[in-house]
The first five atom37 places (N, CA, C, CB, O) and aatype in JSON, in Angstrom:
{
  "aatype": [20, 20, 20, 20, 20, 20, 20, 20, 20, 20, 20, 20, 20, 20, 20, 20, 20, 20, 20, 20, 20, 20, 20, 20, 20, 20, 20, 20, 20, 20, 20, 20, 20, 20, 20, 20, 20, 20, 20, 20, 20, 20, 20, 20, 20, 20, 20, 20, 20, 20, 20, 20, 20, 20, 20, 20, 20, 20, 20, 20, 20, 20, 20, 20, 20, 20, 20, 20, 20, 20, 20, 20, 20, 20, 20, 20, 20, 20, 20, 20],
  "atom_mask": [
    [1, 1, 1, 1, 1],
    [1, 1, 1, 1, 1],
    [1, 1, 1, 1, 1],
    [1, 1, 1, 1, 1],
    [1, 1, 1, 1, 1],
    [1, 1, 1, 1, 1],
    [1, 1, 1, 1, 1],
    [1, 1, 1, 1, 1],
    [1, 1, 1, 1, 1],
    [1, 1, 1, 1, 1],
    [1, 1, 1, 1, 1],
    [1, 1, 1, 1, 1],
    [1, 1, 1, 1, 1],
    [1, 1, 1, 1, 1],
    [1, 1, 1, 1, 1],
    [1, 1, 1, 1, 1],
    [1, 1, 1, 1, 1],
    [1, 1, 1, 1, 1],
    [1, 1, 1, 1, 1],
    [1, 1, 1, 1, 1],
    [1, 1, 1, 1, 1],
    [1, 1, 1, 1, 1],
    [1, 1, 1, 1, 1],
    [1, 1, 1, 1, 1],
    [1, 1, 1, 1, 1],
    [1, 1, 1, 1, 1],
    [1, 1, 1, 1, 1],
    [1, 1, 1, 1, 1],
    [1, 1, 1, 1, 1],
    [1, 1, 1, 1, 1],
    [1, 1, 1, 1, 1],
    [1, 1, 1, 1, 1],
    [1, 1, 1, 1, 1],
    [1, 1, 1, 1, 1],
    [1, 1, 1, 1, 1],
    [1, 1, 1, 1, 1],
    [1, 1, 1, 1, 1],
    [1, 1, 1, 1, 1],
    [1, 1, 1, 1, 1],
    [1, 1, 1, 1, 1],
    [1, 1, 1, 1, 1],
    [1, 1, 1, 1, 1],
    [1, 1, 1, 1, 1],
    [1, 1, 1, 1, 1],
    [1, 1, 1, 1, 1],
    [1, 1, 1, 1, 1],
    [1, 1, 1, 1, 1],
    [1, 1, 1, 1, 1],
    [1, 1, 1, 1, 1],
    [1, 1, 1, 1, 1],
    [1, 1, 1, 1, 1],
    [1, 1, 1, 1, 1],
    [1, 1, 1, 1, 1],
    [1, 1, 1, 1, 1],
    [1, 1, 1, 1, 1],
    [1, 1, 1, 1, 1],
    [1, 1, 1, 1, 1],
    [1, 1, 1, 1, 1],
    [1, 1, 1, 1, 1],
    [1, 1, 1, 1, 1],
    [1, 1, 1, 1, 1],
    [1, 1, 1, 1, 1],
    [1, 1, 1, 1, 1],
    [1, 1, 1, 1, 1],
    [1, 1, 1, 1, 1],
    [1, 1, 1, 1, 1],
    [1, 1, 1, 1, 1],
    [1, 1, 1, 1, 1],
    [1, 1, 1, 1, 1],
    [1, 1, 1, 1, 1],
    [1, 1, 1, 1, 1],
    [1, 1, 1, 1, 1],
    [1, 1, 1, 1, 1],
    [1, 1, 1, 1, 1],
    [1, 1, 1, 1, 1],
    [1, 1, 1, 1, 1],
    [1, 1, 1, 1, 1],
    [1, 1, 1, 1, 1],
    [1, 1, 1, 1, 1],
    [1, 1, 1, 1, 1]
  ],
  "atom_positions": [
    [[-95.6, -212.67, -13.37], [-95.43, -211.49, -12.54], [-93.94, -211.12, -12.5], [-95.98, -211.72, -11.1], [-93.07, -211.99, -12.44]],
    [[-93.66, -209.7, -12.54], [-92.67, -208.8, -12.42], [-91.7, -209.56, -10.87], [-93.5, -207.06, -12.25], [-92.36, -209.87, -9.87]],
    [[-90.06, -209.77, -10.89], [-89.5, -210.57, -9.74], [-89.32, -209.0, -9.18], [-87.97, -211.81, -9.99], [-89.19, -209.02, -7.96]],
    [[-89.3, -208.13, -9.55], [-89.64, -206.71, -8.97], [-90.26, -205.58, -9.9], [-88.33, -206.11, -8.42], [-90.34, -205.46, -11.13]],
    [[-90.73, -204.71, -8.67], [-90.68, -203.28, -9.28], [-90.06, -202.43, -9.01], [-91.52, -202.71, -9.27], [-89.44, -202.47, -7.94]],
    [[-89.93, -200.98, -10.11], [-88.73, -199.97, -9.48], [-87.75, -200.39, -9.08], [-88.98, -199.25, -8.47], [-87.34, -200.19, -7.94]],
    [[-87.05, -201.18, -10.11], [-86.12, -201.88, -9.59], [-84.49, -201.03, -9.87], [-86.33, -203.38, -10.27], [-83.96, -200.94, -10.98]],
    [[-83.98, -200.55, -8.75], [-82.48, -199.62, -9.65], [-81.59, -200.61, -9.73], [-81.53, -198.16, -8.76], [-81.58, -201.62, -9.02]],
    [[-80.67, -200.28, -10.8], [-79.84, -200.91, -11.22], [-79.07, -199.62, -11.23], [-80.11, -201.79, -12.37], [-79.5, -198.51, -11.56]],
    [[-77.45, -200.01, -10.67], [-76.21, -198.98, -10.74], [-75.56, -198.39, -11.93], [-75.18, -199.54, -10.19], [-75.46, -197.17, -12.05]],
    [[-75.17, -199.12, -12.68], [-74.92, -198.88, -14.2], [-75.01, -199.6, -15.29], [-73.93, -198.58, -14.39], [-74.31, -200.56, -15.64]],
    [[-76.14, -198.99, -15.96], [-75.74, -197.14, -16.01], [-76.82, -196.91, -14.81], [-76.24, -195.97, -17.9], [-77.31, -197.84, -14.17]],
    [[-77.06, -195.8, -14.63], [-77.95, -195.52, -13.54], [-79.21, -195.23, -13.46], [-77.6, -194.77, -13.02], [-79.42, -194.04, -13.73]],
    [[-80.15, -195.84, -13.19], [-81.74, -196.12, -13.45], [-82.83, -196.48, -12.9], [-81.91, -196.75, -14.05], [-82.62, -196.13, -11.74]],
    [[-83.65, -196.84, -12.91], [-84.78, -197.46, -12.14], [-85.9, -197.84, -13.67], [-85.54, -196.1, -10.72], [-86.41, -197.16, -14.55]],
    [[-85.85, -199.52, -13.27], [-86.33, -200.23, -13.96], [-87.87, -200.29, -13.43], [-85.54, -201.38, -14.02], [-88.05, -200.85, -12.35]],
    [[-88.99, -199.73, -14.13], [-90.46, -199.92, -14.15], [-90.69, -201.44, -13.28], [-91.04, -199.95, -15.89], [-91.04, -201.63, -12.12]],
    [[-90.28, -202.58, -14.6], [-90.41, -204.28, -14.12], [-88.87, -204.68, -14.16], [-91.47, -205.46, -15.38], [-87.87, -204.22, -14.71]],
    [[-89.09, -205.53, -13.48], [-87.58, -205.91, -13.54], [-88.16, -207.99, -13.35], [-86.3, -204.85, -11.71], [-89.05, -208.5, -12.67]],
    [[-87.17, -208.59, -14.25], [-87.87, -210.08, -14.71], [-86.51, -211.15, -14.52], [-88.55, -210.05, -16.7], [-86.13, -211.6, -15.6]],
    [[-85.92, -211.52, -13.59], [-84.72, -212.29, -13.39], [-85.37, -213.13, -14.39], [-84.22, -212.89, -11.85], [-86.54, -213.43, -14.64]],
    [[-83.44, -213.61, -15.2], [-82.43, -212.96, -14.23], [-81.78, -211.21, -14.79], [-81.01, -214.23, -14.17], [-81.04, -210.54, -14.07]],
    [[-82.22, -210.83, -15.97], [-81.9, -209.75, -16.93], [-82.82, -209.36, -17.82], [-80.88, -210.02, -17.65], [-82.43, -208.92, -18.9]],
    [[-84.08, -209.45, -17.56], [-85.11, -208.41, -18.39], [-85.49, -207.21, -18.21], [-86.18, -208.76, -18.48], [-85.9, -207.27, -17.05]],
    [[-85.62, -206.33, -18.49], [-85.64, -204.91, -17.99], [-87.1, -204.04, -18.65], [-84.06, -204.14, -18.54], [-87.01, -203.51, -19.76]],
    [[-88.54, -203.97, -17.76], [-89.17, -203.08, -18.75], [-89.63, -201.96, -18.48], [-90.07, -203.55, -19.29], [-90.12, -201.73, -17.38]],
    [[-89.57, -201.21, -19.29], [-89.62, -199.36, -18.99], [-91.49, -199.38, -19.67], [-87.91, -197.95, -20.47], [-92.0, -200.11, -20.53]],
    [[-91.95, -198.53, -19.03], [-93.58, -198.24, -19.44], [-93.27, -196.68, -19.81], [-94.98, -198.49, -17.93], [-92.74, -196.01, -18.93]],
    [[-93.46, -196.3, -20.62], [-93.1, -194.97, -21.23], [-94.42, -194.08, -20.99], [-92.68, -195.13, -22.91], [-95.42, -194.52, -21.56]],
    [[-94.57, -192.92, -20.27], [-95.75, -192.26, -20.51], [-95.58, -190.95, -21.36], [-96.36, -191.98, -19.24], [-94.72, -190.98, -22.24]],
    [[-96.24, -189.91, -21.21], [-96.0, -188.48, -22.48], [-94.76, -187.96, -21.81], [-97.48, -186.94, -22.6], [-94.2, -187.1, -22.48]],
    [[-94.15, -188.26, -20.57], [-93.07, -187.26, -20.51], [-92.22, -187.69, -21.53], [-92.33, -187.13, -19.17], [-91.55, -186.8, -22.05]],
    [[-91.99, -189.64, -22.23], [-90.89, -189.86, -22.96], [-90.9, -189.41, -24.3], [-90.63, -191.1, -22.94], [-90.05, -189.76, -25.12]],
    [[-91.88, -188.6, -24.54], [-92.42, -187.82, -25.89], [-91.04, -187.16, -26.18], [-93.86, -186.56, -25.68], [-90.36, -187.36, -27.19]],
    [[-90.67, -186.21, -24.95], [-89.61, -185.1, -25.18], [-88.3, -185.53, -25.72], [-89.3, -184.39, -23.92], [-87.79, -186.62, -25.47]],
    [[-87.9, -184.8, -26.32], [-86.47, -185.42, -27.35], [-85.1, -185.46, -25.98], [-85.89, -183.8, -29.14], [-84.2, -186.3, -25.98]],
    [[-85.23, -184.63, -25.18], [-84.11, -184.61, -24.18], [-84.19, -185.94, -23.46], [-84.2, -183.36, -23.14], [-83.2, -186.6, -23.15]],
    [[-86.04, -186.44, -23.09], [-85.55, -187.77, -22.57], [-85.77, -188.64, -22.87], [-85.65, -188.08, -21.7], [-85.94, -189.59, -22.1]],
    [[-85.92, -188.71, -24.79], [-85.94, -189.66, -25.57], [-84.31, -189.87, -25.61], [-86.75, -189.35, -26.89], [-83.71, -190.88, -25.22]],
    [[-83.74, -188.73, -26.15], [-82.02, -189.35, -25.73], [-81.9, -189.7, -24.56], [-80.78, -188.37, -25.81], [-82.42, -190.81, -24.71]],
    [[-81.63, -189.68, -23.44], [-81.6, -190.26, -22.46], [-81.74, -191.4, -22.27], [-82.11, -189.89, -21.94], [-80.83, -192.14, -21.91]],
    [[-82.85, -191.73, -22.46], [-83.58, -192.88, -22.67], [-82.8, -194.31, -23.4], [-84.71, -192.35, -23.52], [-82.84, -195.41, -22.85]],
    [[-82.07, -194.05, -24.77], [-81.96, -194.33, -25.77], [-80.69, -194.75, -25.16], [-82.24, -193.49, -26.85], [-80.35, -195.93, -25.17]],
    [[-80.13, -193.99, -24.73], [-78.51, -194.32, -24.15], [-78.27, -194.65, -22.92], [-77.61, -193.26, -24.22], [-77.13, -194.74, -22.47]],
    [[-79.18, -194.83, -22.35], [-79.53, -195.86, -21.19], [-79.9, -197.46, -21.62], [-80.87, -195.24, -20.39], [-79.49, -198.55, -21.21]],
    [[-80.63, -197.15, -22.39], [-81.1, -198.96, -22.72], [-80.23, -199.24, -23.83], [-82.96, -199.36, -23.3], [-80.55, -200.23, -24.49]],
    [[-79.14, -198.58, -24.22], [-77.8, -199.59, -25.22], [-76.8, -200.01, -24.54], [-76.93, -198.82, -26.4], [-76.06, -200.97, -24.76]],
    [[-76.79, -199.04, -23.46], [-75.97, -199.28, -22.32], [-76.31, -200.91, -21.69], [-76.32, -198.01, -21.19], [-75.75, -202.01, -21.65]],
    [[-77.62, -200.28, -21.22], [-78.64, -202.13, -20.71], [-77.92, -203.15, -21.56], [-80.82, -202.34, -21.36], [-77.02, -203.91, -21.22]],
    [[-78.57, -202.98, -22.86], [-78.37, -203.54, -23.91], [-76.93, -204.45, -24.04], [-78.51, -202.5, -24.8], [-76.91, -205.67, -24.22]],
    [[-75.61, -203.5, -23.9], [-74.46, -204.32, -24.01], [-73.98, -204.56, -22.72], [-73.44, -203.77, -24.85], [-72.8, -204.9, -22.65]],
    [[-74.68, -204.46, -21.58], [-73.99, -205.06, -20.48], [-74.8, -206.82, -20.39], [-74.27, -203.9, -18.91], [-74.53, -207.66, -19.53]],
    [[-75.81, -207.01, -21.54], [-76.48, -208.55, -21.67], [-77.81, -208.35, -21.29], [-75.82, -209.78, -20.69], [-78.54, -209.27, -21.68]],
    [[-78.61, -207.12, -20.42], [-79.82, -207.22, -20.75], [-80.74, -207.39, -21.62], [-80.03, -206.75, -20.53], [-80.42, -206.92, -22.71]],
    [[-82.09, -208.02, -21.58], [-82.74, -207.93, -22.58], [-83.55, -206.26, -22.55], [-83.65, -209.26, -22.57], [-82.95, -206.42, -21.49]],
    [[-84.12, -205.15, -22.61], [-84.61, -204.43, -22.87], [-85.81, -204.25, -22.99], [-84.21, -204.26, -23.4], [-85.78, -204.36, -24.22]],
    [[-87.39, -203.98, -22.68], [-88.33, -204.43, -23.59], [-88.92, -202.7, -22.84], [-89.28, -206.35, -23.41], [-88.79, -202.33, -21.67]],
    [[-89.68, -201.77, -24.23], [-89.88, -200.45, -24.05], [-91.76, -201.11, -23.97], [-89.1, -199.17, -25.52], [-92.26, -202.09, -24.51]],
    [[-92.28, -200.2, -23.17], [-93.93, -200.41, -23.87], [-94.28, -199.32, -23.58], [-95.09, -201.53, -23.34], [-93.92, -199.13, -22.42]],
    [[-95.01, -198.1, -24.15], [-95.51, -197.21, -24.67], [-96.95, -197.2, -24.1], [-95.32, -197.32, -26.01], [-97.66, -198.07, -24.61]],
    [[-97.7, -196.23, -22.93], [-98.86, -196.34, -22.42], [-99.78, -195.93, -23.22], [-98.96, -195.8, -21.36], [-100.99, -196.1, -23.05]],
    [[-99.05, -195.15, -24.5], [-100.6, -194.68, -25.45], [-101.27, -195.45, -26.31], [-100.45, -193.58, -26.4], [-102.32, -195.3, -26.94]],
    [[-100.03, -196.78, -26.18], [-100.76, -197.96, -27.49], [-101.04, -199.32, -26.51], [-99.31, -198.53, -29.16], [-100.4, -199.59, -25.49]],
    [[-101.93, -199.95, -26.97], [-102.84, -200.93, -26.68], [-101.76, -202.19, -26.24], [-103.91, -201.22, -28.04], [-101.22, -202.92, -27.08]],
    [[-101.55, -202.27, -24.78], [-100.67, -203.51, -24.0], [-100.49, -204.77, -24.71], [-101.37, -203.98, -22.66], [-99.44, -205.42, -24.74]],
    [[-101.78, -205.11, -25.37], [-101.39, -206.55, -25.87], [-100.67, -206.62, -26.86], [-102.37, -207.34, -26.21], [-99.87, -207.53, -27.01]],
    [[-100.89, -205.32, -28.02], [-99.76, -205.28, -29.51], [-98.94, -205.39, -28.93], [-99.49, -204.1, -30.6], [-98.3, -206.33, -29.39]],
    [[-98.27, -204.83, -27.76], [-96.87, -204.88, -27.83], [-96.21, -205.9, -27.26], [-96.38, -203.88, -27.36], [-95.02, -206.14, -27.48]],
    [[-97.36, -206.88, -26.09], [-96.49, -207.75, -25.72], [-96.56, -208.98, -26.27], [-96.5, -207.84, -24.56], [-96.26, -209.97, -25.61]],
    [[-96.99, -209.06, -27.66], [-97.43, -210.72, -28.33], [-95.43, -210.71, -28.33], [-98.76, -210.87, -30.64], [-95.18, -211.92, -28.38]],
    [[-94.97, -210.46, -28.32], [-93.54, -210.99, -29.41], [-92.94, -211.26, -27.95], [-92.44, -209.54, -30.77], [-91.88, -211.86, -28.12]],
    [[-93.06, -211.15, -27.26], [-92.42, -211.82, -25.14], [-93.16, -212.41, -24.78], [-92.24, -210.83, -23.62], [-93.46, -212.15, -23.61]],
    [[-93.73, -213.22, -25.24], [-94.22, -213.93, -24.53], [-93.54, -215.5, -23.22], [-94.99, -214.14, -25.56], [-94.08, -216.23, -22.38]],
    [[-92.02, -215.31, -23.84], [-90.87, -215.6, -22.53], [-90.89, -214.48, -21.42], [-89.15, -215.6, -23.14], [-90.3, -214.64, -20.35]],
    [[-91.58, -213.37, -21.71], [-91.82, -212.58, -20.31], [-92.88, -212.77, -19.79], [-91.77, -211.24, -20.3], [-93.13, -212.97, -18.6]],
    [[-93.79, -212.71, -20.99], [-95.13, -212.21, -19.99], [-96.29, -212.89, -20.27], [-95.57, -210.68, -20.14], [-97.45, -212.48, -20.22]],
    [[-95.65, -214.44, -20.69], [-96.5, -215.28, -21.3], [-97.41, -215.15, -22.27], [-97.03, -215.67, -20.6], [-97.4, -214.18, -23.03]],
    [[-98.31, -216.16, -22.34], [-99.43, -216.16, -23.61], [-100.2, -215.01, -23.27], [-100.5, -217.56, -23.78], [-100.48, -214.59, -22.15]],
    [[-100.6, -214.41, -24.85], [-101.12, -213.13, -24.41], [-102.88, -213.87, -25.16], [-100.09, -211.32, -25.29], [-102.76, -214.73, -26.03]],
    [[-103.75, -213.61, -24.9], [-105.59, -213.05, -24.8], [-105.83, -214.8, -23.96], [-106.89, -212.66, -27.15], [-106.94, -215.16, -23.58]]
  ]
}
């Protein structure tokens, strides 16, 4: 389980979907992240994450939860 949800973090400035102490960060993407304005956004928010030492992890609500989480399983344990 998630050590929160909606979790903000100051900078860069955000609100984390899951948040997984002590630095995992995961965003659930629905059709608004389709749009290219907040696909950039997006993109330059989590490099930002990225080089302040977070780990990052994106998951996408239109594709099937388990493809995406076999490869974390340091997050979100054994997956079936």
């Amino acid at each position: 389980m998630p050590d929160a949800a909606q979790y903000r973090i100051e900078s860069p400035d955000c609100v984390v979907d899951f948040f997984y102490a002590p630095r995992t960060c995961v965003f659930c993407d629905g059709a608004v992240h389709a749009d290219p304005e907040v696909q950039q956004r997006d993109r330059a928010i989590r490099e930002q994450l990225r080089q302040q030492g977070y780990e990052v992890i994106a998951l996408n609500t239109e594709r099937p939860l388990p493809e995406q989480i076999q490869g974390y399983g340091a997050v979100f344990g054994k997956v079936g």
